[in-house]
Backbone bond lengths (Angstrom), bond angles and torsions (degrees), N, CA, C in turn:
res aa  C-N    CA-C-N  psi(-1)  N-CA   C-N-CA  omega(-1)  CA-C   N-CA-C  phi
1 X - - - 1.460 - - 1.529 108.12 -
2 X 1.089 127.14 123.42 1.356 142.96 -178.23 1.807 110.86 -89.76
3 X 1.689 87.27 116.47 1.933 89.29 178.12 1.539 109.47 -84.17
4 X 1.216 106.38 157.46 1.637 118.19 -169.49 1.481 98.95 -151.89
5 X 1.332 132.94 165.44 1.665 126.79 -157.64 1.493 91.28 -90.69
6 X 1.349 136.76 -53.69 1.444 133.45 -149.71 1.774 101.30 -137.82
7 X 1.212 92.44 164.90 1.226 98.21 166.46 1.333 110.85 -163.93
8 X 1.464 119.44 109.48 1.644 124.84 -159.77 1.737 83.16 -102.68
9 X 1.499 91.49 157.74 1.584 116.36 -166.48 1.535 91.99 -152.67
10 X 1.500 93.30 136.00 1.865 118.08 -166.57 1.609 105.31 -123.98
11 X 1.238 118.46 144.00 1.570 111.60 135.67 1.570 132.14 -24.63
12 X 1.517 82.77 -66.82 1.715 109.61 166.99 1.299 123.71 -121.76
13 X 1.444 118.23 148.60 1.752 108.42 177.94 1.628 85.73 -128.50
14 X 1.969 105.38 123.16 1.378 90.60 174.95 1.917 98.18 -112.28
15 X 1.332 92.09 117.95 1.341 106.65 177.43 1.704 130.65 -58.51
16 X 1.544 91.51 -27.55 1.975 86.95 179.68 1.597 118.52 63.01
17 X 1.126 109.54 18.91 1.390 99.12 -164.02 1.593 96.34 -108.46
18 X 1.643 121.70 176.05 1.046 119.17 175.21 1.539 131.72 7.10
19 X 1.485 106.06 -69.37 1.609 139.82 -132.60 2.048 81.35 -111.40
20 X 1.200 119.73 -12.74 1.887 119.67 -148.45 1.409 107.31 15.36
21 X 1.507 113.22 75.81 1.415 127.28 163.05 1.495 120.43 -63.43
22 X 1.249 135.40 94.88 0.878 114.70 141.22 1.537 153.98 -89.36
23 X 1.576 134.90 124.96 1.011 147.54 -118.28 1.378 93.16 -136.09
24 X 1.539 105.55 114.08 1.344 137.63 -173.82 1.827 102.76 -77.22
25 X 1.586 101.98 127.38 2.208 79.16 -179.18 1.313 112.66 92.19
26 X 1.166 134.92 -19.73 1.602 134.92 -94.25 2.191 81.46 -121.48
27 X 1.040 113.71 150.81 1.581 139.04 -177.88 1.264 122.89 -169.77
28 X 1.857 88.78 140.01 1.539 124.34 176.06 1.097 118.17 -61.67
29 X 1.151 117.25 164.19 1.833 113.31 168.75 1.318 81.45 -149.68
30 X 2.088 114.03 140.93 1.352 116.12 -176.17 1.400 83.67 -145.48
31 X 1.872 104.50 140.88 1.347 97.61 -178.35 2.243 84.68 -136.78
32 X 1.256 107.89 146.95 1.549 117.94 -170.88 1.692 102.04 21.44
33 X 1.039 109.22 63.46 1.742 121.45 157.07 1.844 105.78 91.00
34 X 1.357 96.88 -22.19 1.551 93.95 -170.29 1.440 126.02 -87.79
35 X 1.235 146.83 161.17 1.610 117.05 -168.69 1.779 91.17 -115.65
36 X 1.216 102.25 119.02 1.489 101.81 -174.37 2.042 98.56 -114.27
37 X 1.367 105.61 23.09 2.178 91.24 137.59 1.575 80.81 169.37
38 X 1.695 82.34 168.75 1.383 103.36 174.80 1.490 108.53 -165.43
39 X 1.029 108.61 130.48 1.287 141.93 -164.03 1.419 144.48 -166.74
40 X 1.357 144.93 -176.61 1.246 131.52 158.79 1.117 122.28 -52.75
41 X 2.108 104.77 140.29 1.355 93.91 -171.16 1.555 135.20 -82.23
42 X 1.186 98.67 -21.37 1.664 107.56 143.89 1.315 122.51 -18.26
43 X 1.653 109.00 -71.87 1.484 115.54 -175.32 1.368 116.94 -73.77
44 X 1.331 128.21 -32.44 1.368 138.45 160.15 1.749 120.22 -33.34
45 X 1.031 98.07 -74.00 1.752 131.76 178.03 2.267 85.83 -51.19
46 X 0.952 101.49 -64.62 1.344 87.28 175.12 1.303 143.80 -33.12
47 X 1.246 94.70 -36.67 1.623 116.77 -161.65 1.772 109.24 -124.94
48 X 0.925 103.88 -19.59 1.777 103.66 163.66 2.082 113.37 -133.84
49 X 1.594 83.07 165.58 1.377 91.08 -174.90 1.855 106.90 -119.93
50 X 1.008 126.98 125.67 1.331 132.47 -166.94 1.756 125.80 -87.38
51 X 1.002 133.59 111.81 1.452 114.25 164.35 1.721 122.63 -36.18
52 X 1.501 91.34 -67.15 1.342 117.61 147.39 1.327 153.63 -79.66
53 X 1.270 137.13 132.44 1.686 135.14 176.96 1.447 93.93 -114.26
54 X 1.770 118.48 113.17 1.506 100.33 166.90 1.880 101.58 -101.23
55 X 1.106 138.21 128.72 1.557 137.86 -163.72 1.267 90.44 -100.75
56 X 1.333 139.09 124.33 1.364 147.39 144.38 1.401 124.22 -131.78
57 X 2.082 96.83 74.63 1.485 115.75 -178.77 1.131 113.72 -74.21
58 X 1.146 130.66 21.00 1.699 115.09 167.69 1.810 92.42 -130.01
59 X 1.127 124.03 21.30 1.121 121.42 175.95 1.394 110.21 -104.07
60 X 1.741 118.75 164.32 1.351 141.81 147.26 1.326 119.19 -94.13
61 X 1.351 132.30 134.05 1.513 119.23 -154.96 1.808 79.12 -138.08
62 X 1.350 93.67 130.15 1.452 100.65 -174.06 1.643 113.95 -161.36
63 X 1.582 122.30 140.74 1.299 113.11 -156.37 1.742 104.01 -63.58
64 X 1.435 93.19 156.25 1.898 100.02 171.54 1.350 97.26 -53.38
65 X 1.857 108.77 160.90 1.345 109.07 -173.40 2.060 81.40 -134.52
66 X 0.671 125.01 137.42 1.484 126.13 -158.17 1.449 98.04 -117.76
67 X 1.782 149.04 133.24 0.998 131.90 -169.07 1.602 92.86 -117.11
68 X 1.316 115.82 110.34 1.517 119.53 178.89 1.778 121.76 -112.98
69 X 1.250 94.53 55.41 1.782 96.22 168.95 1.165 93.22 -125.48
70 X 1.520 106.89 160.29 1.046 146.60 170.26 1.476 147.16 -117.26
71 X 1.365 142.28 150.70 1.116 150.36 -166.58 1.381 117.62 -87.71
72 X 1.106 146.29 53.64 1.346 143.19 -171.02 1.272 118.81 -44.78
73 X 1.249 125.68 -19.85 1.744 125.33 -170.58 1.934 117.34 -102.95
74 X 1.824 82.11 -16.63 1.531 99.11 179.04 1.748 106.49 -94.38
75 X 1.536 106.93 135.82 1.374 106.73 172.40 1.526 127.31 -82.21
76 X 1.190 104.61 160.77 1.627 98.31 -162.93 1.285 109.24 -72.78
């Protein structure tokens, strides 16, 4: 079993990826800042061991979405 620092656990994990899976149950695994899997938490919990468990069952856990436009005519 492989340790990793955290492991956040969702209602939902919406992945964004290819397929935009979203994954019911569904948890991160983050090891020195980086998130190296995500998946069910079943399968997660299997396969790594956590410092941390953060549980946020009434949550959707989904990447930041960052809004980067700008105003060119307005001064800063």
């Amino acid at each position: 079993m492989e340790m990793v620092d955290k492991i956040v656990v969702g209602r939902y994990v919406a992945t964004l990826d290819s397929l935009n899976r979203v994954i019911p149950r569904g948890a991160i695994a983050i090891k020195d800042g980086v998130i190296v899997n995500v998946g069910e938490y079943n399968d997660v919990k299997k396969r790594y061991r956590a410092d941390e468990v953060v549980e946020r069952l009434n949550h959707i856990i989904m990447p930041g979405l960052v809004n980067c436009h700008v105003h060119t005519a307005v001064p800063a």
